[in-house]
PDB file of N, CA, C and O in Angstrom:
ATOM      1  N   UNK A   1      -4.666 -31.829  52.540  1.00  0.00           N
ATOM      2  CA  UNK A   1      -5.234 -30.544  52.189  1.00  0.00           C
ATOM      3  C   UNK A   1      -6.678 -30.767  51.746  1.00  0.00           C
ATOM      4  O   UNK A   1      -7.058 -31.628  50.953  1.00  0.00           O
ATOM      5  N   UNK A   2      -7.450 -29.827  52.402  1.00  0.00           N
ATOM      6  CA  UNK A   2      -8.875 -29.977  51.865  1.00  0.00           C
ATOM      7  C   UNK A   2      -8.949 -29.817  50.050  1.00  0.00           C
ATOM      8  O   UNK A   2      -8.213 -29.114  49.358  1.00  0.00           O
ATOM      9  N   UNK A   3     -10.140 -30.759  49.561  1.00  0.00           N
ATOM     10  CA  UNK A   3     -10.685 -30.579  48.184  1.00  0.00           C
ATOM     11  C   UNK A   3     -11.173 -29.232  47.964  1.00  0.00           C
ATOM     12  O   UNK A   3     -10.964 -28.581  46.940  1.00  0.00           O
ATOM     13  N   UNK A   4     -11.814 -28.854  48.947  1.00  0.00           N
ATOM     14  CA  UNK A   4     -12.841 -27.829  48.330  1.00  0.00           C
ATOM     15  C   UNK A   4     -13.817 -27.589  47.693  1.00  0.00           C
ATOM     16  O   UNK A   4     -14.165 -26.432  47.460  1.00  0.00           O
ATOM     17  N   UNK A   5     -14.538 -28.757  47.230  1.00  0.00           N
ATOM     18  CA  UNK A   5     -15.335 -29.014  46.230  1.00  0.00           C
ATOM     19  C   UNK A   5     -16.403 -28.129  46.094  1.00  0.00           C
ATOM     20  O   UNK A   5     -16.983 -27.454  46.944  1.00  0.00           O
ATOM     21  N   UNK A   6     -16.585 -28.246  44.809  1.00  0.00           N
ATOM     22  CA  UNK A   6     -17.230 -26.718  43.812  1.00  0.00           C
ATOM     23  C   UNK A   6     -18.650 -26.545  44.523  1.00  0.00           C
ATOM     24  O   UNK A   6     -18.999 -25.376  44.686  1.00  0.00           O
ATOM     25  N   UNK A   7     -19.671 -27.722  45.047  1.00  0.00           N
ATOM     26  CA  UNK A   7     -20.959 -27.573  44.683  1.00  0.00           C
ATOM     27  C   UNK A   7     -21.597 -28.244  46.385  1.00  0.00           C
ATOM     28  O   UNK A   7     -20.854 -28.851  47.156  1.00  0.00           O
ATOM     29  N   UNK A   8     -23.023 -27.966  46.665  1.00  0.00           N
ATOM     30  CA  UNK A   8     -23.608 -29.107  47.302  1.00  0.00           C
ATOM     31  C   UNK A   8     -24.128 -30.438  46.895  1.00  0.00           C
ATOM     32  O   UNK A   8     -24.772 -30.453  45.846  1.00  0.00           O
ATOM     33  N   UNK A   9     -23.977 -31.488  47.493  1.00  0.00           N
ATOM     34  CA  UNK A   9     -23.942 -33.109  46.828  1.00  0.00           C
ATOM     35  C   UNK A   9     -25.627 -33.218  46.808  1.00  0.00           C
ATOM     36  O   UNK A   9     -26.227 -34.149  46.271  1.00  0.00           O
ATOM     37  N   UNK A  10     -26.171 -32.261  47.389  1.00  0.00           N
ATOM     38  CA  UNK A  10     -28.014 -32.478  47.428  1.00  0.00           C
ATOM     39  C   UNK A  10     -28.677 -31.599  46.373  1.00  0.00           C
ATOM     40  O   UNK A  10     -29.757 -31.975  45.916  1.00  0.00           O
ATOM     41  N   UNK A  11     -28.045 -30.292  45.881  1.00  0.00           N
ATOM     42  CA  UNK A  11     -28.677 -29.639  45.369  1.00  0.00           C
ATOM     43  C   UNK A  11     -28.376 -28.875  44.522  1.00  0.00           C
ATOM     44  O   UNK A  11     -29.070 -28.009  43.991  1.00  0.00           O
ATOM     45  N   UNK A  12     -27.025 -29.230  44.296  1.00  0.00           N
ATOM     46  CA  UNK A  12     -25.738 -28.577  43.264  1.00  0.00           C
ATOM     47  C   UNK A  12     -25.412 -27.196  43.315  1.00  0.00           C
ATOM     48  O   UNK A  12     -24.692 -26.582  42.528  1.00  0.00           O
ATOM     49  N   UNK A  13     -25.994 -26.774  44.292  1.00  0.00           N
ATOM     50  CA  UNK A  13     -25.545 -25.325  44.118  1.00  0.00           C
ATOM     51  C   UNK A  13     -24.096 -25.151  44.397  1.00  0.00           C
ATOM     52  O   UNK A  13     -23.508 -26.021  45.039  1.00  0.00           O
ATOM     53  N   UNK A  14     -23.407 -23.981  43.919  1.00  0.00           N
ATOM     54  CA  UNK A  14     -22.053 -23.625  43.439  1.00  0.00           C
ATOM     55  C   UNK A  14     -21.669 -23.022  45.368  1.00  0.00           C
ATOM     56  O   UNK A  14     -22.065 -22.235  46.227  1.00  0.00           O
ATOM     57  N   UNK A  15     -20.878 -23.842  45.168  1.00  0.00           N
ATOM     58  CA  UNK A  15     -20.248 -23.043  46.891  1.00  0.00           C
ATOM     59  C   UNK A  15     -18.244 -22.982  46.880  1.00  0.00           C
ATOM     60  O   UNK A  15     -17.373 -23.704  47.366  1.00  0.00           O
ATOM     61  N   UNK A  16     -18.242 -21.563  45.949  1.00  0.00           N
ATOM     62  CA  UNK A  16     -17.369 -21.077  46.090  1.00  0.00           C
ATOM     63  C   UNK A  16     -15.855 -21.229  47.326  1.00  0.00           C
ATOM     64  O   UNK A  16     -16.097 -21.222  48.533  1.00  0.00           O
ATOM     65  N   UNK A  17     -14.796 -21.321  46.958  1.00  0.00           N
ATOM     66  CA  UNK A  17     -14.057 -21.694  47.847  1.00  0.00           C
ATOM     67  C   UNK A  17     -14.290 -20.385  49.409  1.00  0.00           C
ATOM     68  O   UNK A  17     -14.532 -20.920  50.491  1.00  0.00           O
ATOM     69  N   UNK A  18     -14.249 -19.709  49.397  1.00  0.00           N
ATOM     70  CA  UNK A  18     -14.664 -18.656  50.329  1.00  0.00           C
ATOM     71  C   UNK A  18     -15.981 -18.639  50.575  1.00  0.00           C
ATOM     72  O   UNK A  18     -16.248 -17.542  51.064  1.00  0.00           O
ATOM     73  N   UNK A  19     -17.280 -19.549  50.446  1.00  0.00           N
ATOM     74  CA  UNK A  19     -18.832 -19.616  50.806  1.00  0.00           C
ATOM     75  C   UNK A  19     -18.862 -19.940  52.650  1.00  0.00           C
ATOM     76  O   UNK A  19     -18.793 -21.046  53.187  1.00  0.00           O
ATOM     77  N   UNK A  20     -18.943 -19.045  53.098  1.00  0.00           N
ATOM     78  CA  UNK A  20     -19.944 -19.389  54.429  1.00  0.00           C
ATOM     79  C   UNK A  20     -21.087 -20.475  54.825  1.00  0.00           C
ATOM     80  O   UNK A  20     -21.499 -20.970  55.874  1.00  0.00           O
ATOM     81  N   UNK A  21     -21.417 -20.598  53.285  1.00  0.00           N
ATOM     82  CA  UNK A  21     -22.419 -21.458  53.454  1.00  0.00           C
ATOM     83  C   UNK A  21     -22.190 -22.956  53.066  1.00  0.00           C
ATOM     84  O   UNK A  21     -23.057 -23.664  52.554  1.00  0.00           O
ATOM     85  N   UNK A  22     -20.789 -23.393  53.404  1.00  0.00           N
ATOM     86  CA  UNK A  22     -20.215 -24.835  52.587  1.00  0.00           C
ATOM     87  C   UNK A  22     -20.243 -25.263  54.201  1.00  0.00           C
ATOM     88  O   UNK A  22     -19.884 -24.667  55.216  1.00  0.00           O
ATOM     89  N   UNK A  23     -20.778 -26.441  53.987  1.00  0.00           N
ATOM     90  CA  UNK A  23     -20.634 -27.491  55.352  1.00  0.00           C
ATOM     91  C   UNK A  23     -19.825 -28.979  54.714  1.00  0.00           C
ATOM     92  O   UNK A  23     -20.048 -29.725  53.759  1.00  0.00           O
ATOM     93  N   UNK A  24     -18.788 -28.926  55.814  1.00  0.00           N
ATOM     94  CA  UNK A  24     -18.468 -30.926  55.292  1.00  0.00           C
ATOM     95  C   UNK A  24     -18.204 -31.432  56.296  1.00  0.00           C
ATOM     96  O   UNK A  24     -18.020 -30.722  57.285  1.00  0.00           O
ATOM     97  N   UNK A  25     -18.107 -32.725  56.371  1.00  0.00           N
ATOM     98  CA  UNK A  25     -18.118 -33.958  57.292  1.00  0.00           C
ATOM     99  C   UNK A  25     -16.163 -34.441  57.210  1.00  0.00           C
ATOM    100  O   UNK A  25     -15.288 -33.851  56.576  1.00  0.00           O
ATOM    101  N   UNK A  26     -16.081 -35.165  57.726  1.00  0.00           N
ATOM    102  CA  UNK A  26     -14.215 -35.407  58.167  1.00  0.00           C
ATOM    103  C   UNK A  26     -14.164 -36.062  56.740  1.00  0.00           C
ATOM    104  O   UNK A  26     -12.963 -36.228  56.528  1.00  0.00           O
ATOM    105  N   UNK A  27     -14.812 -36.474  55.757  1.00  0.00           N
ATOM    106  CA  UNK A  27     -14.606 -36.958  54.580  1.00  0.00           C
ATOM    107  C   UNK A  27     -14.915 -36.378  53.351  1.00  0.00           C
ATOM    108  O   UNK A  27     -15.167 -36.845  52.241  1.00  0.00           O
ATOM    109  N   UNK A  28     -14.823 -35.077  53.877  1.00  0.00           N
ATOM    110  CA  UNK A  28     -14.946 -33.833  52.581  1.00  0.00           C
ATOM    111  C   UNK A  28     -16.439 -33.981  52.007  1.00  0.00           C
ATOM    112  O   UNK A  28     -16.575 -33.469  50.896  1.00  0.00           O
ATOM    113  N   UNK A  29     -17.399 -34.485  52.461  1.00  0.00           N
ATOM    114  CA  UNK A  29     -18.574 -34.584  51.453  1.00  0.00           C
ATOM    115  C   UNK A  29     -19.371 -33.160  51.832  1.00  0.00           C
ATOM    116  O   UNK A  29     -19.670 -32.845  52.984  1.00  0.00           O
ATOM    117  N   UNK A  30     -19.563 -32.621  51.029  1.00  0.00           N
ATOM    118  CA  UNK A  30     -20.133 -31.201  50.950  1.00  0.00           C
ATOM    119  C   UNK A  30     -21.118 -30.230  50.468  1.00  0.00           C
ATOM    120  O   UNK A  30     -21.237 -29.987  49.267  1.00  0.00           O
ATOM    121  N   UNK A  31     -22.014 -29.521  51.617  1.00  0.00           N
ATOM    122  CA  UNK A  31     -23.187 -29.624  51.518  1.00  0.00           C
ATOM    123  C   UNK A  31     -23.664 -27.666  51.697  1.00  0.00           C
ATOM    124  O   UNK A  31     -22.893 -26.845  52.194  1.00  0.00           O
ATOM    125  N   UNK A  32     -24.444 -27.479  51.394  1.00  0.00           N
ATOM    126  CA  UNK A  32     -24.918 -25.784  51.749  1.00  0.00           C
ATOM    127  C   UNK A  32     -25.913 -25.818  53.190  1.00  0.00           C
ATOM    128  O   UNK A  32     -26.492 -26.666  53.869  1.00  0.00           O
ATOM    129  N   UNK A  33     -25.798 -24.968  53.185  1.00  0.00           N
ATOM    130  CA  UNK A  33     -26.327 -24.237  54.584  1.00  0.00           C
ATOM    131  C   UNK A  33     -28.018 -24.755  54.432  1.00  0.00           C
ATOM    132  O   UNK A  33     -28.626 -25.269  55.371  1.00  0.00           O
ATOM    133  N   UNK A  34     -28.668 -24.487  52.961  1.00  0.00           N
ATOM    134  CA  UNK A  34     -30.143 -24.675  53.115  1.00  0.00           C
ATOM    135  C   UNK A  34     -30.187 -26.446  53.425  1.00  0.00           C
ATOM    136  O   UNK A  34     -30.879 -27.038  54.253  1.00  0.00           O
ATOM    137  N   UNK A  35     -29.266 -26.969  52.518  1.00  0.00           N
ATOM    138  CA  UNK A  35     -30.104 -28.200  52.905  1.00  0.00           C
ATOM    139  C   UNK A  35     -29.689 -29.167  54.168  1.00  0.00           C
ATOM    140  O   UNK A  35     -30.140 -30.237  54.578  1.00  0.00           O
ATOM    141  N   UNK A  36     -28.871 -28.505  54.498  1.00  0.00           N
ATOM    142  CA  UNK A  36     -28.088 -28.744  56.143  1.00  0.00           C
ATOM    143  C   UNK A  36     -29.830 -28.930  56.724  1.00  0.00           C
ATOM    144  O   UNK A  36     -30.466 -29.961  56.944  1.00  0.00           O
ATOM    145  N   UNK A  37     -30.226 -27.506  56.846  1.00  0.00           N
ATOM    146  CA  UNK A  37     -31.320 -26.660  57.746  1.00  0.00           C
ATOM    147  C   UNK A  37     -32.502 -27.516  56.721  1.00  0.00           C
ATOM    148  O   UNK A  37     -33.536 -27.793  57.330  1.00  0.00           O
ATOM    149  N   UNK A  38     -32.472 -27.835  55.661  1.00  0.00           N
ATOM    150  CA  UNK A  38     -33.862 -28.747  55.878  1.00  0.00           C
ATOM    151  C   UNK A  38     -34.035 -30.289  55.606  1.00  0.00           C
ATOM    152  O   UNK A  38     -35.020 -31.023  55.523  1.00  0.00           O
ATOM    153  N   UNK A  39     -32.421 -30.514  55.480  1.00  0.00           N
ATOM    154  CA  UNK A  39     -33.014 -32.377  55.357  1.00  0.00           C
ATOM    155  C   UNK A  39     -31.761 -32.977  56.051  1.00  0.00           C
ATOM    156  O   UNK A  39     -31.883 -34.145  56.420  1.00  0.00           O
ATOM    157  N   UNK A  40     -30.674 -32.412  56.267  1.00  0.00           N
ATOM    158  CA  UNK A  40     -29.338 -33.348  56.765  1.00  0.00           C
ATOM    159  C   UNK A  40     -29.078 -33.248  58.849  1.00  0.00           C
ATOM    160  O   UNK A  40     -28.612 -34.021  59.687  1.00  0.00           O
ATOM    161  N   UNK A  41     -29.723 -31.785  58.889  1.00  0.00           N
ATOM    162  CA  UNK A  41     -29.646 -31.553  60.746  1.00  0.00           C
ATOM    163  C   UNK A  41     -28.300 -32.114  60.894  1.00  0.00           C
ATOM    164  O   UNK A  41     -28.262 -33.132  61.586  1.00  0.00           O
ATOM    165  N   UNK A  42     -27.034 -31.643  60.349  1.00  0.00           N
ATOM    166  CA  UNK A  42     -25.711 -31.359  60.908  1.00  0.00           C
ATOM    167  C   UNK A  42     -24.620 -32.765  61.025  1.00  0.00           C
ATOM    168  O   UNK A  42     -23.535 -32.989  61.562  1.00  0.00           O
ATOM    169  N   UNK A  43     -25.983 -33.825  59.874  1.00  0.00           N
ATOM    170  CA  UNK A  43     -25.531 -35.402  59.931  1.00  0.00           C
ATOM    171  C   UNK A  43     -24.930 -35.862  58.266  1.00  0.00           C
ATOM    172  O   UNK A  43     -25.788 -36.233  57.466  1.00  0.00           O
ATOM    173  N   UNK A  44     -24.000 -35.834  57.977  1.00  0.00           N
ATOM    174  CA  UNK A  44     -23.633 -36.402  56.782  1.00  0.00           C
ATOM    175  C   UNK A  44     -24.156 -37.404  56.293  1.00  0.00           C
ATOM    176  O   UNK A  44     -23.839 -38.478  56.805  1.00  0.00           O
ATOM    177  N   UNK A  45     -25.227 -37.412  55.033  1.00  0.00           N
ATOM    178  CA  UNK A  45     -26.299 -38.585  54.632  1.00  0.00           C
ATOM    179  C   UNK A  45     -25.644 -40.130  53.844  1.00  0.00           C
ATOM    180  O   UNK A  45     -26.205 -41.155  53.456  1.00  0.00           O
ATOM    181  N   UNK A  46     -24.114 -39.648  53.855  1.00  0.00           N
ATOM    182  CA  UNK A  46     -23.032 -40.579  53.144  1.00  0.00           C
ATOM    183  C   UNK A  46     -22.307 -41.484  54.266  1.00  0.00           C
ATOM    184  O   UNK A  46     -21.944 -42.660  54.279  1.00  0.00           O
ATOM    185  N   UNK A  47     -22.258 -40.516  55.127  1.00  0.00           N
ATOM    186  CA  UNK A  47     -21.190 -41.426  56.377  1.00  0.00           C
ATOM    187  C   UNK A  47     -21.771 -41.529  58.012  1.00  0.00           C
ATOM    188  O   UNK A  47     -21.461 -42.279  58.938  1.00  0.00           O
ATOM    189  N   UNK A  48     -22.562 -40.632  57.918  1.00  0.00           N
ATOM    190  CA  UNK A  48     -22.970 -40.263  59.441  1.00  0.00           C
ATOM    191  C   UNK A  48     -22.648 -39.587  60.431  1.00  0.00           C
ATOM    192  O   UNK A  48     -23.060 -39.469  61.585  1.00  0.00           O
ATOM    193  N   UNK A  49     -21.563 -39.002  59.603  1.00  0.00           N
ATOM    194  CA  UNK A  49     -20.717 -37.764  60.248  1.00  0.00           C
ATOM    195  C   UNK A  49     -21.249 -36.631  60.709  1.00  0.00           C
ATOM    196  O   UNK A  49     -22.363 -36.267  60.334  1.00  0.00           O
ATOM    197  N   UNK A  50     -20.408 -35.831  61.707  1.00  0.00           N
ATOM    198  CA  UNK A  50     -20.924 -34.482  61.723  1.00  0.00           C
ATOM    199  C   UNK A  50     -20.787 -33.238  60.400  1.00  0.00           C
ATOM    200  O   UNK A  50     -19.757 -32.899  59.817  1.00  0.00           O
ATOM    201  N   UNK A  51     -21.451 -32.999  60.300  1.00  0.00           N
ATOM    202  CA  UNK A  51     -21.352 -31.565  59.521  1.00  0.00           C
ATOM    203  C   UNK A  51     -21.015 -30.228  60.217  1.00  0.00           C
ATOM    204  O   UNK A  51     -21.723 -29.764  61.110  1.00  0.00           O
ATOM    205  N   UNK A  52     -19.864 -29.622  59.744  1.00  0.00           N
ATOM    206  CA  UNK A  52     -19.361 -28.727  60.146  1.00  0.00           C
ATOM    207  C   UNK A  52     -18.714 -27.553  58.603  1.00  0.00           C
ATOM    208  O   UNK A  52     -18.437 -27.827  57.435  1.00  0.00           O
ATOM    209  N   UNK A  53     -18.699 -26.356  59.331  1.00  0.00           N
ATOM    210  CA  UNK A  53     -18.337 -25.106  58.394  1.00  0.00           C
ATOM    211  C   UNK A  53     -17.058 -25.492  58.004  1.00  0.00           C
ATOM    212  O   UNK A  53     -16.101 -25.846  58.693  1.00  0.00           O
ATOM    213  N   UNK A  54     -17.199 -25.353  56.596  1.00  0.00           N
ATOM    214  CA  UNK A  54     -15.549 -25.406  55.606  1.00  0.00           C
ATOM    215  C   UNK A  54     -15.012 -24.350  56.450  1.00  0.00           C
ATOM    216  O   UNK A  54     -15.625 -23.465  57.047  1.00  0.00           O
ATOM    217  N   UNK A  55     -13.535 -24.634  56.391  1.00  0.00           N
ATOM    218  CA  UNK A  55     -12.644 -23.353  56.272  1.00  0.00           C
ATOM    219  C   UNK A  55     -12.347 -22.662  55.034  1.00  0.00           C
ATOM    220  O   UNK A  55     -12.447 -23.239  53.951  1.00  0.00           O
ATOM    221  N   UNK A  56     -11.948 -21.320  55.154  1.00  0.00           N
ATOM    222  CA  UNK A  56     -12.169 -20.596  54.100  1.00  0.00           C
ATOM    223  C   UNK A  56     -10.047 -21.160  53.605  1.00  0.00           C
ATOM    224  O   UNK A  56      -9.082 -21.052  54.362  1.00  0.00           O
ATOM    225  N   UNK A  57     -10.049 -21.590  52.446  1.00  0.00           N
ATOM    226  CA  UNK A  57      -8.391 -20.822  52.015  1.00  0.00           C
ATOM    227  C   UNK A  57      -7.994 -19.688  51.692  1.00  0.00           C
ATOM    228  O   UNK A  57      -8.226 -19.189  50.591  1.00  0.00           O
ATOM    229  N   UNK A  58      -7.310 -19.106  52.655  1.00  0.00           N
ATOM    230  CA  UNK A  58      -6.988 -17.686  52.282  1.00  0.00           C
ATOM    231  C   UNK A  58      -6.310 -17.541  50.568  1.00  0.00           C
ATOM    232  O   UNK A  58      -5.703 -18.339  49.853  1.00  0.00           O
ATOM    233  N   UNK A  59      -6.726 -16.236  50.396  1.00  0.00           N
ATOM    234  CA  UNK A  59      -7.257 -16.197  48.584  1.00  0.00           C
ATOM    235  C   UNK A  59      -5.821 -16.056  48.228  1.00  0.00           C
ATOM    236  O   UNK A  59      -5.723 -15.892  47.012  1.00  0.00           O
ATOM    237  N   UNK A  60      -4.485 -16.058  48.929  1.00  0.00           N
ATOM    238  CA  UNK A  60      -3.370 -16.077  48.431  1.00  0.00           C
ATOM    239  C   UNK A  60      -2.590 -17.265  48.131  1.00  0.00           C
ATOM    240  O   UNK A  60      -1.452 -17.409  47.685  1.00  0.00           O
ATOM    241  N   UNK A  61      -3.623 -18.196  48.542  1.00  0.00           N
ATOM    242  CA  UNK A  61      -3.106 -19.939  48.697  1.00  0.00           C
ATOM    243  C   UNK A  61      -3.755 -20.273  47.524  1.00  0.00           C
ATOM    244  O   UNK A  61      -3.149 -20.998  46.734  1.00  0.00           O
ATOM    245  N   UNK A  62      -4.824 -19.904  47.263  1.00  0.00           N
ATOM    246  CA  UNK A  62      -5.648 -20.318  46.379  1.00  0.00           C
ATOM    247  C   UNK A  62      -4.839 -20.744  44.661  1.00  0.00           C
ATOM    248  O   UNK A  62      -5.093 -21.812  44.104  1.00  0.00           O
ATOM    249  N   UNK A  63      -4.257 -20.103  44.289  1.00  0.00           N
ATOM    250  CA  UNK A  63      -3.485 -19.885  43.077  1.00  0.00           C
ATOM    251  C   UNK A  63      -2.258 -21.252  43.075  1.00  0.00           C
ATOM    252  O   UNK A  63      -2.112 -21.928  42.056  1.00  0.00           O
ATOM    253  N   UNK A  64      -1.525 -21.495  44.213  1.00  0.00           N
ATOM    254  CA  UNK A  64      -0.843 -22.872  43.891  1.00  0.00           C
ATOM    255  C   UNK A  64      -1.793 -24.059  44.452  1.00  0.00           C
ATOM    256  O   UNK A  64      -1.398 -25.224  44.414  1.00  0.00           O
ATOM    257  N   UNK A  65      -2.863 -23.766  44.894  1.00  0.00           N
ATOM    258  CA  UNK A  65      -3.581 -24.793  45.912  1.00  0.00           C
ATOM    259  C   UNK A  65      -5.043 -24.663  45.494  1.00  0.00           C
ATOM    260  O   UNK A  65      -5.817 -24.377  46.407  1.00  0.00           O
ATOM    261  N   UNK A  66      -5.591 -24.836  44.185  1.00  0.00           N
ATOM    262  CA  UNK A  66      -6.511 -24.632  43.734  1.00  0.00           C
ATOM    263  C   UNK A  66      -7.452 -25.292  44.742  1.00  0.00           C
ATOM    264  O   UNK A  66      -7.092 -26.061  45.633  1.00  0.00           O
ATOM    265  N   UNK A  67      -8.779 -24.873  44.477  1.00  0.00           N
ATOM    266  CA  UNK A  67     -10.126 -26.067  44.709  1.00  0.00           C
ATOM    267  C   UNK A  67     -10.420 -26.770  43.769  1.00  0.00           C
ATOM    268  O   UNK A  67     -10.130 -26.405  42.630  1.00  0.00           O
ATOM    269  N   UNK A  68     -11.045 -27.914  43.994  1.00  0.00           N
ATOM    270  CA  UNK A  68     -11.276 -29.005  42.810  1.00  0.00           C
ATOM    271  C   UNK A  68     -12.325 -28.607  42.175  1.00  0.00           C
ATOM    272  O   UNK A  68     -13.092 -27.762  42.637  1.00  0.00           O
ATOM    273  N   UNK A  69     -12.425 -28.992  41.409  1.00  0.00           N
ATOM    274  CA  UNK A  69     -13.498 -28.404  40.197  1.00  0.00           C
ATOM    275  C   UNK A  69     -14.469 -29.610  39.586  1.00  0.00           C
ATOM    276  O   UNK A  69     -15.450 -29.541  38.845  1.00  0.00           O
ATOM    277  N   UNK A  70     -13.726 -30.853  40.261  1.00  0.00           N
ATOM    278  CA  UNK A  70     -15.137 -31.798  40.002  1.00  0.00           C
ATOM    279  C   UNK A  70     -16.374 -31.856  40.839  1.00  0.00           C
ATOM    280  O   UNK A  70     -16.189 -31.608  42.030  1.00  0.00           O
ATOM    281  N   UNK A  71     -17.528 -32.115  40.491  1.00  0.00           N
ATOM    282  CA  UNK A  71     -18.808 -31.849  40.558  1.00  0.00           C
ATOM    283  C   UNK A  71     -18.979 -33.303  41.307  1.00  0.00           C
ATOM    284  O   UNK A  71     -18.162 -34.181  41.029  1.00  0.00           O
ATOM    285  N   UNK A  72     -20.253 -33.629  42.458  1.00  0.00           N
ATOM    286  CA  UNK A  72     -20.478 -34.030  43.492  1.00  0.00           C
ATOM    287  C   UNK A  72     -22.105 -34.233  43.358  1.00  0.00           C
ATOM    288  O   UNK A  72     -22.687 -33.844  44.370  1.00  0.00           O
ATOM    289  N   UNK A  73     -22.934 -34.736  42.372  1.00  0.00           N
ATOM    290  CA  UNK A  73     -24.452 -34.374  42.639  1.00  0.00           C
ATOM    291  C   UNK A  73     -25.141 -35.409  42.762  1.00  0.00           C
ATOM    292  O   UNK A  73     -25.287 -36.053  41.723  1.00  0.00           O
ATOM    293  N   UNK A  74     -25.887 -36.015  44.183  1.00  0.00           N
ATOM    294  CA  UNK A  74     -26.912 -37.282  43.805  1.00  0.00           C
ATOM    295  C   UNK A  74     -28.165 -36.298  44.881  1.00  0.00           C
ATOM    296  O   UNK A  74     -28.097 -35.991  46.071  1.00  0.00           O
ATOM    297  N   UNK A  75     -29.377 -35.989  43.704  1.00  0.00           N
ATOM    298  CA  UNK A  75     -30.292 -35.168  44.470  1.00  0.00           C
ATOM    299  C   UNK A  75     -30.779 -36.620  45.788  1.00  0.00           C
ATOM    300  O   UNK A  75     -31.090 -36.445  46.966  1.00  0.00           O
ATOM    301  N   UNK A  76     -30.695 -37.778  45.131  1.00  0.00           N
ATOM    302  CA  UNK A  76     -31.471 -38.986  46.382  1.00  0.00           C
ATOM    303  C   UNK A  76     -30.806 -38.655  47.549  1.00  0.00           C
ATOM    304  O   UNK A  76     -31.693 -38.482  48.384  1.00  0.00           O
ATOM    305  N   UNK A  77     -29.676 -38.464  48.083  1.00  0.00           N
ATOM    306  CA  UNK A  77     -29.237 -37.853  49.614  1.00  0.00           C
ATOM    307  C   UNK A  77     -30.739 -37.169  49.809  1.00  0.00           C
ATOM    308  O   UNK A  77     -31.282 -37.779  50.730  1.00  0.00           O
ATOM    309  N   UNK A  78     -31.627 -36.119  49.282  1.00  0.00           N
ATOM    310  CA  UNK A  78     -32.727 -35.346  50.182  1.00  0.00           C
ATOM    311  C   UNK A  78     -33.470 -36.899  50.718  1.00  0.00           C
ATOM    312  O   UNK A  78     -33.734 -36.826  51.918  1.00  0.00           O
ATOM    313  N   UNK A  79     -33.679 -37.635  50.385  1.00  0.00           N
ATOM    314  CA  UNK A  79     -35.219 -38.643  50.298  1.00  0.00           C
ATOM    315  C   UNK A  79     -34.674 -39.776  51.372  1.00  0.00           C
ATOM    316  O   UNK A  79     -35.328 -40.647  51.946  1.00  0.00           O
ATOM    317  N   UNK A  80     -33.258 -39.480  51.454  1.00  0.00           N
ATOM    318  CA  UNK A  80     -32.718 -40.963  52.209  1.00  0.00           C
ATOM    319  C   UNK A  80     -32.228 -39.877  53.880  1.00  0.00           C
ATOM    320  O   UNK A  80     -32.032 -40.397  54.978  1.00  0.00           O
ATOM    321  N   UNK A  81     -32.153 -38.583  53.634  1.00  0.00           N
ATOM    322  CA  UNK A  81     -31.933 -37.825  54.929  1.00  0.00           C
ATOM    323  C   UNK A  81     -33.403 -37.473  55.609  1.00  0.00           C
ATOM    324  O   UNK A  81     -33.616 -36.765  56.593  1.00  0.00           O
ATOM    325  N   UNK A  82     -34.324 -38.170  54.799  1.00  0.00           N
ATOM    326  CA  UNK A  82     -35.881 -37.816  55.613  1.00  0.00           C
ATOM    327  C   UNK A  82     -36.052 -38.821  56.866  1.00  0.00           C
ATOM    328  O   UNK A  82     -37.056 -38.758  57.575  1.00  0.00           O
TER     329      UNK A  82
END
């Protein structure tokens, strides 16, 4: 089952389990839409993976199947995805 994780690993912003704007790689590392579009170009800066759109958990799963709530932040991913 996916983590879900709370945030982007570049820029910490909060990406809600239902965000459109959550991208991850086959190893859950998870990223927002802006910094996809200005420093990662669809490449996971951890593994080399593709980046692709979370799925959403439908909000009735959500309650026995929480999202994780630990936090994910190393701003150096921007400087090493240049």
């Amino acid at each position: 089952m996916l983590e879900l994780r709370p945030n982007c690993e570049c820029c910490d912003k909060d990406l809600p389990p239902g965000s459109d704007e959550a991208l991850i790689c086959s190893f859950e590392c998870t990223f927002c839409s802006d910094c996809n579009e200005r420093y990662l170009h669809q490449i996971c800066p951890n593994c080399g993976g593709e980046l692709v759109r979370r799925p959403h958990r439908p909000a009735g799963k959500l309650i026995a199947n929480p999202p994780s709530i630990q936090r994910v932040f190393n701003p150096a991913l921007r400087e090493r995805s240049r």
